[in-house]
C-alpha positions, -999 to +999 in steps of 0.1 A: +000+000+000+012+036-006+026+059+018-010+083+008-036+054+008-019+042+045-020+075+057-030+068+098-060+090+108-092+086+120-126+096+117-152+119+137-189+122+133-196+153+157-175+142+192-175+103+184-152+088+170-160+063+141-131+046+122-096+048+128-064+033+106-052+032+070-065+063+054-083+039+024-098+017+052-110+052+071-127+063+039-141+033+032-156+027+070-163+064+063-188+054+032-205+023+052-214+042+076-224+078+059-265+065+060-263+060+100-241+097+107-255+128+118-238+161+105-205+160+087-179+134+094-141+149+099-110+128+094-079+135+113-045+131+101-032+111+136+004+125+125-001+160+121-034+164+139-048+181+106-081+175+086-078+150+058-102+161+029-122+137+012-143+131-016-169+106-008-191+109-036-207+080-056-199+041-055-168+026-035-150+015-067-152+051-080-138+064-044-115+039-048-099+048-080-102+088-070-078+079-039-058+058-057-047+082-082-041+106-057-018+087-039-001+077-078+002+118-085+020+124-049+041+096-055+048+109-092+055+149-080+080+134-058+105+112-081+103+143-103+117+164-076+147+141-067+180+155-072+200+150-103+226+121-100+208+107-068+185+074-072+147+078-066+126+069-046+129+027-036+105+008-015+125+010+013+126-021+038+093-022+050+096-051+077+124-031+093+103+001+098+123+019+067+109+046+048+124+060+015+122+099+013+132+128-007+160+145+007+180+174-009+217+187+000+244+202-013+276+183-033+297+187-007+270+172+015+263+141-003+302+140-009+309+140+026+282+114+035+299+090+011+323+087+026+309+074+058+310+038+070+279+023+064+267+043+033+246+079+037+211+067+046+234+051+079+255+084+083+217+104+081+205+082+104+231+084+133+228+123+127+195+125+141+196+103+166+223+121+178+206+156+175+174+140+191+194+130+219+212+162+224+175+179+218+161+164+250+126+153+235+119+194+227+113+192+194+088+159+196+068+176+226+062+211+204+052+186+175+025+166+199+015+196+216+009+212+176-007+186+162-030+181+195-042+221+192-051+212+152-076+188+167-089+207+194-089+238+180-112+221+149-131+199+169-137+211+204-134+251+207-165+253+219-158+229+248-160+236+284-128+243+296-109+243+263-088+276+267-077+267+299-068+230+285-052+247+253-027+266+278-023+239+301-013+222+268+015+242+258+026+249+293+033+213+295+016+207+325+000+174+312-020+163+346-041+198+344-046+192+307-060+161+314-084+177+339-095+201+318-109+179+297-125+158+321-164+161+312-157+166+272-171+132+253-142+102+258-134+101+226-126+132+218-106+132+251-090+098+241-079+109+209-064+145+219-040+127+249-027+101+224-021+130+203-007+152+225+022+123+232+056+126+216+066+097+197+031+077+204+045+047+182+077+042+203+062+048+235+034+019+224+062-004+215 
């Protein structure tokens, strides 16, 4: 499946929450379930915390094809970006968590990562996990606590106590941001704490 059509998010119609997973199985769950949903259905990018827009219209086959070539165009736009002399984009090594992506430097970058042991996609990697060590986790936290406030601020602004859980947010004080939200609907709650989690995937694992 392509990096588009496995996109995680999930799905809201009003404050409950209705599908969640691979952004083709969303849709799709999205469709089945359109005659039994009141008011419009929103679908959450789990990554970013933004809205996914959809096009829902007509049979499954013909939603089907829409996000398919969607995904094909994305995946298109970004081998015809690659930098001249470097290889496109591969598969990658899926089992192993790998994922191939578009990166652009300088000669005297990719020169320099050459000649490291273990090839440049090694040398990149060491790189940042040594500047995520030496960041201390700041630069995951302000990602969570962004990508939390793209939910909230689309789905639960009007929310008892959602300014005061919006700056309990970015203050990091996670114990009075989960009280703040205490009496909203759980999923809505749910779904804003796993997002407001650095590194949710690692922390799972």
């Amino acid at each position: 499946m392509t990096s588009y059509l496995s996109t995680p998010c999930t799905a809201f119609a009003g404050h409950q929450r209705i599908a969640s997973g691979a952004l083709i199985d969303v849709a799709l769950a999205i469709k089945a379930a359109e005659a039994g949903t009141q008011g419009p259905v929103l679908t959450f990018n789990d990554t970013t915390g933004a809205v996914i827009e959809l096009d829902l219209r007509g049979t499954t086959a013909e939603i089907v094809t829409r996000l398919t070539e969607r995904s094909e165009l994305e995946g298109a736009a970004g081998t015809r970006h690659a930098p001249a002399g470097v290889p496109g984009r591969s598969r990658g090594r899926p089992k192993l968590g790998v994922v191939a992506r578009e990166v652009t430097l300088l000669p005297r970058h990719w020169e320099w990562l050459a000649r490291q042991s273990g090839g440049a996609s090694q040398a990149l990697r060491r790189l940042v996990d040594e500047a995520r060590r030496a960041d201390g986790g700041r630069t995951d936290r302000k990602a969570a606590q962004e990508r939390c406030y793209r939910f909230l601020s689309t789905l639960a602004g009007n929310l008892p106590g959602y300014e005061e859980a919006i700056r309990a947010l970015f203050a990091g004080e996670d114990e009075d941001f989960v009280d703040r939200m205490a009496s909203w609907p759980p999923d809505v709650r749910d779904y804003a704490r796993a997002l407001a989690r650095p590194n949710p995937d690692e922390e799972r694992s």
